[in-house]
C-alpha positions in Angstrom: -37.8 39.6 113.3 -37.1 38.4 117.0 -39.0 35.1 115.9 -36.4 34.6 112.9 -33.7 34.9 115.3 -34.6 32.2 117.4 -33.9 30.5 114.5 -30.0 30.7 115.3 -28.5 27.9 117.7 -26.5 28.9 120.5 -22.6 28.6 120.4 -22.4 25.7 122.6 -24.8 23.9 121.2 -23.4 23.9 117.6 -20.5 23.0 119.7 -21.9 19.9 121.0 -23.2 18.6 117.1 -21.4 15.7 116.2 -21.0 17.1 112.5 -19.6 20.1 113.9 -17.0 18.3 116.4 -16.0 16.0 113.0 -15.4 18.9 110.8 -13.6 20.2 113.1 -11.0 17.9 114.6 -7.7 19.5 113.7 -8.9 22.6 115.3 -8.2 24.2 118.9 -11.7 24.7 120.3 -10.5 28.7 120.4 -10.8 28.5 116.3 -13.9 26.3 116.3 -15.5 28.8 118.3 -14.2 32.0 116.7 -15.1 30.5 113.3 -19.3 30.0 114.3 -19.4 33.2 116.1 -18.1 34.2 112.4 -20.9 32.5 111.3 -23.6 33.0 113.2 -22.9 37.0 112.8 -23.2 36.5 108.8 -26.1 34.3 109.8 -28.0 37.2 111.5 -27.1 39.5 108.4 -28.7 37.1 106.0 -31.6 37.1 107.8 -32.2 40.8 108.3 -31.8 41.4 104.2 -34.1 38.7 103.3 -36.4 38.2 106.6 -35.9 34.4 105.8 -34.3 31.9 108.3 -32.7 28.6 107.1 -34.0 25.8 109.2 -31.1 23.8 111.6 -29.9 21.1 109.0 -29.2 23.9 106.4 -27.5 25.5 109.0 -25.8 22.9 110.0 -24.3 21.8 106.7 -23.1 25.6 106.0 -21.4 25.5 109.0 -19.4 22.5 108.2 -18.1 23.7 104.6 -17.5 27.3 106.3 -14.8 24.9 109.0 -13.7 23.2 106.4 -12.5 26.1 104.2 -11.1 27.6 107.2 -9.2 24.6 107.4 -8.1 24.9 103.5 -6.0 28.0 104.8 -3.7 25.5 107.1 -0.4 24.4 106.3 -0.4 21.4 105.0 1.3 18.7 102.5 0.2 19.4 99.0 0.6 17.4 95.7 2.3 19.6 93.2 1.5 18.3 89.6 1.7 21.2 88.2 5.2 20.3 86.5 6.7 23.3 88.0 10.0 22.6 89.8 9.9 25.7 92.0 6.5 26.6 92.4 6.8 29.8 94.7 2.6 29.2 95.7 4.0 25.7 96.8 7.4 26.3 98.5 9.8 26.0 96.2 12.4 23.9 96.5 11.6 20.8 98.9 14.0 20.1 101.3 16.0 17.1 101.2 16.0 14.6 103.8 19.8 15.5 105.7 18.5 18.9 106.1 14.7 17.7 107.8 17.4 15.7 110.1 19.4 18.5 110.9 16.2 20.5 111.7 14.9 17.7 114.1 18.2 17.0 116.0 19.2 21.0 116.3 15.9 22.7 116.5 14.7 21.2 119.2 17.3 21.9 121.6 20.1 24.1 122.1 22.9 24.7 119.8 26.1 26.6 118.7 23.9 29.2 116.6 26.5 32.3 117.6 28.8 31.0 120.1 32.5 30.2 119.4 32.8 26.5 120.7 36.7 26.9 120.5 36.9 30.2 122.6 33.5 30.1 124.6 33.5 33.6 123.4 30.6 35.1 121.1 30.6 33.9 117.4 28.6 34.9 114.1 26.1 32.8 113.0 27.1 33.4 109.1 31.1 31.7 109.8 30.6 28.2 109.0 28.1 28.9 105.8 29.8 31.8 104.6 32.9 29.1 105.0 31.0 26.6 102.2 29.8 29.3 100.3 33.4 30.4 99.7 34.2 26.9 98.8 31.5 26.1 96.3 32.4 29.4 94.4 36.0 29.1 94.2 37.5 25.5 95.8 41.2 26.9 94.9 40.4 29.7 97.4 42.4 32.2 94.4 40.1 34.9 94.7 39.4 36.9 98.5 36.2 36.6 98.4 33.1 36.7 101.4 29.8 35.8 101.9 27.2 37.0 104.4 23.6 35.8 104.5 20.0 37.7 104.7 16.1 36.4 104.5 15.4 36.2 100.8 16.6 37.8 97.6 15.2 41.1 97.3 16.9 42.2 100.8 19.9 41.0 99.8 19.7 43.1 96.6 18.1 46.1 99.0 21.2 46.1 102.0 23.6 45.9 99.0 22.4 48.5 97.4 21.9 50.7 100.7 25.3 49.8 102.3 27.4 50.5 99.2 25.5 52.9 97.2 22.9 55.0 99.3 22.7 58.5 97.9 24.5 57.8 94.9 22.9 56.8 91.0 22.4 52.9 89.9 22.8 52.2 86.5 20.1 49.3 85.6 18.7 49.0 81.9 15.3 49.0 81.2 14.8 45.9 80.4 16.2 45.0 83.7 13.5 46.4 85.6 11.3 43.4 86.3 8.8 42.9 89.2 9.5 40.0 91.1 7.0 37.6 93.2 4.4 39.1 95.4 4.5 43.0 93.7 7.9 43.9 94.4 9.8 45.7 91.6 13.3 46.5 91.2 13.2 50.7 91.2 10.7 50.2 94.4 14.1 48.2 95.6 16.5 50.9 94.4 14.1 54.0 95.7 13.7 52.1 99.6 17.8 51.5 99.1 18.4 55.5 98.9 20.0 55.6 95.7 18.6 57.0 92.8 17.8 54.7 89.8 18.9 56.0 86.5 17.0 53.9 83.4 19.4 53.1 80.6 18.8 52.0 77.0 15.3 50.6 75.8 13.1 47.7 76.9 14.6 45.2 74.1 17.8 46.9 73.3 20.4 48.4 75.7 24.1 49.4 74.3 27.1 49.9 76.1 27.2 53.2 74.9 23.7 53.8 76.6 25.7 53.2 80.0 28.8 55.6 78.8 26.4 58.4 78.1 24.4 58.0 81.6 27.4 58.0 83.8 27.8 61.4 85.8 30.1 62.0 89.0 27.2 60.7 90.9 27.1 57.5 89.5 28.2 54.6 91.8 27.5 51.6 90.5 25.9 49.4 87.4 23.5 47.4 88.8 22.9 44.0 86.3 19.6 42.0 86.9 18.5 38.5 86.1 15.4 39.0 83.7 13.3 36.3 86.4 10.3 35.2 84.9 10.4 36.3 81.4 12.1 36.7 78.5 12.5 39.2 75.7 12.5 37.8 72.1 13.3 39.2 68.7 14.9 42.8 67.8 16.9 42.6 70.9 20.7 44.0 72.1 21.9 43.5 75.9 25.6 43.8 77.4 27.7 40.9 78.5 28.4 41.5 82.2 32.3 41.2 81.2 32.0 44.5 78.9 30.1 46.0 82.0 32.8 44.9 84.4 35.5 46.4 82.1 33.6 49.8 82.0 32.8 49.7 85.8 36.5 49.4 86.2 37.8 52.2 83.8 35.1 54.4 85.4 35.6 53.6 89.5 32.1 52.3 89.3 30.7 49.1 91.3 29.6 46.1 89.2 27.0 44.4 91.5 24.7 41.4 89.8 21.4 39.5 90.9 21.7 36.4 89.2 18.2 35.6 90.9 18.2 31.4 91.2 22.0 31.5 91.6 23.1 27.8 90.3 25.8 25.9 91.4 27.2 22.4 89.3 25.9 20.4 88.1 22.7 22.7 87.4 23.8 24.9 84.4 24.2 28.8 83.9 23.7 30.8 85.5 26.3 30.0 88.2 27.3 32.2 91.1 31.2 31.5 90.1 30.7 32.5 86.7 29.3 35.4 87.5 31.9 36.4 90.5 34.7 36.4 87.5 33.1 39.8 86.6 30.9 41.0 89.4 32.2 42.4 92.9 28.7 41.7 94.5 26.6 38.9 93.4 23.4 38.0 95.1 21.2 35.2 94.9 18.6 32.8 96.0 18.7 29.6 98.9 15.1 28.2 97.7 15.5 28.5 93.8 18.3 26.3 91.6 20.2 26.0 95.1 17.6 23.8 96.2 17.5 24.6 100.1 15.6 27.1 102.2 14.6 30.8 101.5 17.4 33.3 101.6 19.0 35.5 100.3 22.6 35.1 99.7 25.5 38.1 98.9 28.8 37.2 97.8 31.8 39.2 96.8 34.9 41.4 97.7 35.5 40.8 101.1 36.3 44.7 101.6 32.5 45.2 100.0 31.1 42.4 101.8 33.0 43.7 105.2 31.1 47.2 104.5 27.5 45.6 104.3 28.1 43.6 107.8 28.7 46.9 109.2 24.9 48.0 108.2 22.4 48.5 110.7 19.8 47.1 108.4 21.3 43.7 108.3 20.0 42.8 111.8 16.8 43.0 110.2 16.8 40.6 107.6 19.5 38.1 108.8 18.4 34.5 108.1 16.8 33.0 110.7 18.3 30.0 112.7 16.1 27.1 111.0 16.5 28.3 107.6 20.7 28.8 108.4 20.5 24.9 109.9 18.6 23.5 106.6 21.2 25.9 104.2 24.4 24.6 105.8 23.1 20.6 104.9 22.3 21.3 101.3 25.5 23.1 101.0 27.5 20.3 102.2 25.6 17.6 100.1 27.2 20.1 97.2 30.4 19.7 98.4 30.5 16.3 98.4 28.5 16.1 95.5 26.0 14.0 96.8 23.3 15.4 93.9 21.0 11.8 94.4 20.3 13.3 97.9 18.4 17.0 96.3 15.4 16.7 95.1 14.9 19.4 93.0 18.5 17.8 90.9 16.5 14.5 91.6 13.1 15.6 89.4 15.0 17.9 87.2 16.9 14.6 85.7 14.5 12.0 85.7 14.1 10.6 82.4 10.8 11.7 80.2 10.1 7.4 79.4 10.2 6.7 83.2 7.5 10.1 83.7 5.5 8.2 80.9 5.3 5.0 82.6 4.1 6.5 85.2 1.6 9.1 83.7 0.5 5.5 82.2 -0.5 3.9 85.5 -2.2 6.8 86.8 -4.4 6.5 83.7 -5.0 2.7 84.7 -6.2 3.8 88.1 -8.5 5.8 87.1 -12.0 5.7 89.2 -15.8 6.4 88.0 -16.7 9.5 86.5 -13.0 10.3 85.0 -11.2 9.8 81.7 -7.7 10.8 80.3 -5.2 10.0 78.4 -1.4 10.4 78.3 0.0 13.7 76.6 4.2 14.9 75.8 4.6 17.8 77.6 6.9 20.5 79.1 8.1 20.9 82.7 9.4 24.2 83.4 11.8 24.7 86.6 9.7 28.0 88.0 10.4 30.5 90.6 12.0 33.1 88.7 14.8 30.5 87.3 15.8 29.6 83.8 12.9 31.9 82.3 11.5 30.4 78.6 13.6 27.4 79.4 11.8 23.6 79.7 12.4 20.2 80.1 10.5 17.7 77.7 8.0 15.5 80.0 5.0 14.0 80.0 1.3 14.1 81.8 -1.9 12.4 82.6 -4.4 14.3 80.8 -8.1 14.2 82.9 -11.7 14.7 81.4 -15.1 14.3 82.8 -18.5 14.1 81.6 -19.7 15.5 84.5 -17.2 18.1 85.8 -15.6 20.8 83.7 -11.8 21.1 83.8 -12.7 23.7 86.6 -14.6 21.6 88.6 -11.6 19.0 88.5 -9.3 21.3 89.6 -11.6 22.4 92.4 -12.6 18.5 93.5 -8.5 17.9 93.6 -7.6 20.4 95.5 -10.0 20.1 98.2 -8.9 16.4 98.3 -6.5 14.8 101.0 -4.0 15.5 101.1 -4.9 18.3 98.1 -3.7 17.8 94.4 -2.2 20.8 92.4 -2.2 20.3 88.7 -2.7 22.7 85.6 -5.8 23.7 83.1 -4.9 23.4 79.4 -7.1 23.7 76.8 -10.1 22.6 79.1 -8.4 19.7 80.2 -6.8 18.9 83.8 -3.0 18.0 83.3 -0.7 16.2 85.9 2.6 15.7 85.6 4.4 13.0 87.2 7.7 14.7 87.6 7.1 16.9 90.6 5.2 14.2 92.0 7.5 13.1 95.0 7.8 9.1 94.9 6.3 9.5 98.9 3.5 11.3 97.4 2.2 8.7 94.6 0.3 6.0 96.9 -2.1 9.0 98.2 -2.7 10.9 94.2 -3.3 6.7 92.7 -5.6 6.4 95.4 -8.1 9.8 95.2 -7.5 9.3 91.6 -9.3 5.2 91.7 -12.2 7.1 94.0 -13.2 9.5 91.1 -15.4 12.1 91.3 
């Protein structure tokens, strides 16, 4: 056994193989070396169950996939021709180029983040974007109103619930009780708030008389959910939130809503300020139809929303200061209506002929070894938003004599920069839509190499 071991070369001098340094080039030597100790130890491990050693080539070339697929797990720039608009695996929204500026010329210095510049005294970090929240959601200003601004989503939903209903029921119907990205689930949500989740109604139909009947004097609110990524067809029955808001009102009860993607104009329902007509809190996504960072936004009462500032929990889960610099750009390209500038409004509109034609030149690029064709198809916006809902589109369908729709996938997404598409009926589909225009160069090119 000794003898097989010798078989293993020393850390420094895999260090010293050219392969090795080439593999490794966008690595800190630290990694390099942490990932062939890795190696070497599964090395010895192989060798003690079989009592075989590979010779040094074979060793050599193992050790350059295993740095490679270490380097897989990097961030880094990614294709996304999958068609979905919000693709939660990719990032969601990308950001559009006022906020990257913003970023550079803020983040990399000092600035105003909770400092009054007017007093010199202390400040909050939420004034200004609360301020263009307010704005977007009612520009008359008829309607007191507040906004404060958390990490994502589902802690917005969780220090609503905790700071305004903790020990108290939450009416949500059962066919409100989705789980959203990554596991979560709305009665985990409700059970780490404190309050106590009573079910109403069925899976496919819920009545108003279903909330009546569950109402008891520990009942403090009706909590409404945005169905997220699905939708339920058929022998259904669900309550407008405007019947709920009436029967939250007669009863003393809280109406509070999470709209999920939380649209503004010119994207269509449904839109925080339709919702507010009804709903004392609303909460919503930064990263979804809003087009900007990840956060979790709550809006409301400004006696509700004065309540939740006053939670301990909000410390931990306020936005951070990059995401609240990137947030407060895409909310002023709202305001002034500057839609050309966000690309998520960008791809959403652009016209299914101009996708063709370009479908059409990818096809005429393609290299040895592929084949395709140009297919109608549907883009769908993703992330939760607008569930069952598409957009007609089109795609370059790829084929290969040689690779199965599997190994296509595979062979693009190990490319550089990688290439995301989707597997339909055995067959690779790209669509050109969420293709940004920066992007196309680099997917024409790895498409004229083949495979």
């Amino acid at each position: 056994m000794s003898n097989l071991f010798r078989h293993i070369p020393a850390v420094h001098k895999l260090l010293s193989e050219p392969r090795i340094a080439e593999a490794s080039t966008e690595m800190s030597a630290t990694e390099t070396t942490s990932v062939i100790r890795g190696f070497l130890n599964q090395l010895r491990q192989c060798i003690l169950a079989t009592q075989q050693a590979p010779d040094y080539e074979e060793i050599i070339t193992k050790l350059v996939e295993e740095l490679q697929t270490y380097q897989l797990h990097k961030f880094q720039p990614v294709i996304n021709a999958t068609g979905v608009l919000l693709h939660t695996n990719l990032g969601r929204a990308p950001l559009p180029p006022l906020a990257l500026r913003r970023l550079q010329e803020l983040g990399q210095g000092y600035f105003n983040l909770e400092l009054n510049l007017a007093t010199g005294e202390r400040g909050s970090r939420y004034t200004n974007v609360a301020r263009l929240f307010n704005l977007l959601n009612d520009p008359g200003q008829t309607t007191i109103n507040d906004t404060v601004i958390v990490n994502n989503n589902a802690a917005a939903v969780l220090v609503v619930l905790k700071s305004l209903a903790a020990g108290h029921e939450v009416l949500v119907s059962r066919g409100q009780l989705v789980e959203i990205g990554g596991g979560f689930r709305v009665p985990e949500v409700i059970a780490a708030s404190g309050c106590i989740l009573r079910e109403v109604g069925t899976t496919n139909r819920t009545r108003l008389s279903d909330y009546e009947r569950a109402i008891t004097p520990e009942t403090k609110a009706i909590l409404l959910v945005h169905p997220s990524n699905y939708s339920i067809v058929g022998f259904t029955e669900t309550v407008s939130r405007e019947e709920l808001a009436q029967l939250a009102k007669e009863r003393g009860l809280l109406l509070i809503e999470d709209v999920g993607s939380g649209a503004f104009d010119p994207f269509p329902e449904p839109l925080v300020s339709t919702a507010l007509q009804s709903s004392q809190i609303v909460t919503y996504s930064g990263d979804k139809l809003l087009g900007g960072p990840q956060a979790g936004i709550i809006t409301g009462r400004q006696d509700l929303i004065d309540i939740i500032k006053r939670e301990p929990l909000l410390r931990a889960i306020r936005i951070d200061k990059l995401s609240l610099i990137a947030l407060e750009a895409v909310l002023e390209l709202y305001l002034n209506q500057d839609y050309a500038e966000l690309p998520l409004w960008l791809m959403a509109t652009l016209e299914p002929e101009v996708i063709k034609s370009r479908a059409e030149y990818w096809l005429s690029q393609l290299g040895p070894n592929l084949e395709g064709e140009v297919l109608p198809t549907h883009s769908t916006m993703g992330g939760g938003s607008l569930p069952g809902e598409t957009i007609p589109s089109w795609a370059l369908v790829l084929w290969s004599k040689r690779k199965t729709s599997d190994d296509l996938a595979r062979w693009l997404r190990h490319s550089q920069p990688p290439v995301m598409g989707k597997i339909i009926q055995d067959r690779l589909w790209l669509d050109p839509r969420t293709v940004l225009p920066s992007q196309e160069d680099a997917l024409v090119e790895i498409l004229r190499r083949g495979c």
